[in-house]
N, C-alpha and C positions, 0 to 999 in steps of 0.2 A: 171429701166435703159432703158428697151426697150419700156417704155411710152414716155420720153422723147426723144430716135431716132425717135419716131411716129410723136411724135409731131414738129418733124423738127430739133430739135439740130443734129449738126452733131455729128456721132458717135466719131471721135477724142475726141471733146471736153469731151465726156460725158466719156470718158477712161481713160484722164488725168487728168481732172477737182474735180471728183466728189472720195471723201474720204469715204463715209458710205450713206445708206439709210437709214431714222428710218422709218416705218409704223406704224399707232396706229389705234388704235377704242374700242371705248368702249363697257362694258359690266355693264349689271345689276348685282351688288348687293345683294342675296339671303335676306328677311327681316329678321332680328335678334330677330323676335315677334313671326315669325309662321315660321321660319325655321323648314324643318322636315326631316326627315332619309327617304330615299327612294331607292327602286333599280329600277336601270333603264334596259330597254331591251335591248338585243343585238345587236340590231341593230343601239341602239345609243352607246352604246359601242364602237360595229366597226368601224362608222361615226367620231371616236374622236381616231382613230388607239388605242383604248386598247380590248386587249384580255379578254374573258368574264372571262376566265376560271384562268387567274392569278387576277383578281380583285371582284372573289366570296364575300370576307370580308372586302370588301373599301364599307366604309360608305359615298353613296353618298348623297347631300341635294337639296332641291329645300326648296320652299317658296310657302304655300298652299293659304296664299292670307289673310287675316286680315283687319282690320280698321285703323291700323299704314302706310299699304301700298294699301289702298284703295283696297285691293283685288288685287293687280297684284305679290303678290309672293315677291316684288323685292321693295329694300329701298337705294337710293344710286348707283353710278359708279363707277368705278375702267378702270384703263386702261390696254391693251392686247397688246404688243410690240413685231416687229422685227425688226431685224437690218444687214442688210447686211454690212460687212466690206468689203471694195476694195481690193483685191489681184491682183497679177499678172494674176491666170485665168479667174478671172471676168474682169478683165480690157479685156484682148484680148477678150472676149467671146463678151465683149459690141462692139470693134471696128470692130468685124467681124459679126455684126449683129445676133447674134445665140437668137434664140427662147426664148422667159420667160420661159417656162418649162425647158428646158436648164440650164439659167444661174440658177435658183430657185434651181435645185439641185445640180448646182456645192458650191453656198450659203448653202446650209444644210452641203454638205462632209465638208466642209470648218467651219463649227459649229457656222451657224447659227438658232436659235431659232426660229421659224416660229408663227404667230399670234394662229396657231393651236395651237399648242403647252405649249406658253405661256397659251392661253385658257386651257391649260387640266391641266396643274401643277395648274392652279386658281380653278379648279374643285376637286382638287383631297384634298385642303386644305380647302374644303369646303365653298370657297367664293362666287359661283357661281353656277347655273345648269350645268348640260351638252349640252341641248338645248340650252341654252343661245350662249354656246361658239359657237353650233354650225350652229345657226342663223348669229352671228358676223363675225364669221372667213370662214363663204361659204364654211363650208368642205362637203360633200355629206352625206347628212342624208336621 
């Protein structure tokens, strides 16, 4: 929302106009040949908001690289989605100009799904690294 006031729409428009946002991007795949069990450190852990210490016995997987996937771990995409719905406080938050970090977390109380997020429920069902998500979704690692 606040790309497009950037970019010159006026903010009216973008308050009444605009019904949902989707965001997408993709992620690698873990290969299904050398997928393997691994634990990851804490500090990618924390980079993905999970706690080390409730997720001691979550089998996490990465992909150590084989001749199916040339060596890169990874066979395949999948897609990472959010979606902000339009409500009332996101509407006025866009026509009064209020900061992306703003409206992003008036979008979260509001229940929306964050690329984060989506990325960590894809981790945790083992379709993907944790690095992965955390290359894709720009969380701080």
């Amino acid at each position: 929302i606040t790309r497009l006031i950037d970019m010159g729409v006026q903010p009216f428009l973008v308050a009444t106009s605009i019904q949902a946002v989707l965001a997408q991007r993709l992620i690698r795949v873990n290969c299904p040949k050398c997928q393997e069990k691994y634990t990851p450190d804490t500090k990618t852990l924390l980079a993905l908001s999970l706690r080390p210490e409730q997720h001691k016995d979550t089998q996490f997987t990465r992909g150590k690289g084989c001749d199916y996937c040339k060596g890169t771990g990874f066979r395949g995409r999948k897609g990472v989605f959010e979606m902000m719905v339009m409500n009332r406080q996101i509407r006025d938050m866009a026509f009064e100009k209020a900061p992306t970090n703003e409206v992003r977390k008036a979008a979260i109380a509001n229940g929306m799904t964050s690329l984060a997020m989506d990325g960590v429920r894809k981790v945790l069902n083992g379709m993907t690294a944790p690095d992965e998500v955390i290359r894709v979704a720009k969380v701080d690692g």
